[in-house]
C-alpha positions, 0 to 999 in steps of 0.5 A, a space after each residue: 236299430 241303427 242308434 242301438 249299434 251306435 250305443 253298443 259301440 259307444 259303450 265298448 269303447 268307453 268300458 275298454 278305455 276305462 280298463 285299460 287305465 285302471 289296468 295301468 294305473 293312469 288317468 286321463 283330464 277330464 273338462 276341468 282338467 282334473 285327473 281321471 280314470 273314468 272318462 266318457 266317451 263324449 269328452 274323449 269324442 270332443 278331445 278329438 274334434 280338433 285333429 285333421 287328416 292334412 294331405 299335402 303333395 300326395 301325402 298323408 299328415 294328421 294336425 292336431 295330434 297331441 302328447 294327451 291325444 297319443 296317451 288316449 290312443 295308446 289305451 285304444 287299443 293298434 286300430 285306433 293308432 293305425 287310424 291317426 296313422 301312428 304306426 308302431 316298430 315291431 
């Protein structure tokens, strides 16, 4: 039941990613760094791999976090931002 939820999740984040690039007429590198605008969710998961949450002297830092990685984020919807501490005005 478990793995089914996790696949349930899985693929809703990756059918919502894909709209929303193709609601904006972008894309995004996929492993050969060529442009696309259905990637999987499993490139994205690996796109992250490498962005950490650093506290230093109490406070909250996310490494890692690059102009490709924000563009991802963006089409992830406020959550996804306000988990790697991008915080927006108004």
């Amino acid at each position: 039941m478990i793995m089914g939820l996790c696949l349930l999740v899985y693929n809703l984040a990756q059918r919502k990613l894909r709209q929303e690039l193709a609601a904006a007429n972008e894309a995004v590198k996929n492993q050969v760094k060529k442009l696309t605008d259905r990637p999987t969710m499993r490139w994205i998961f690996q796109m992250f791999q490498a962005v950490h949450l650093v506290t230093v002297e109490g406070e909250q830092y996310v490494s890692n976090l690059t102009s490709e990685r924000q563009h991802i984020l963006k089409h992830l919807g406020k959550y996804c931002r306000e988990y790697y501490l991008i915080i927006e005005d108004g």
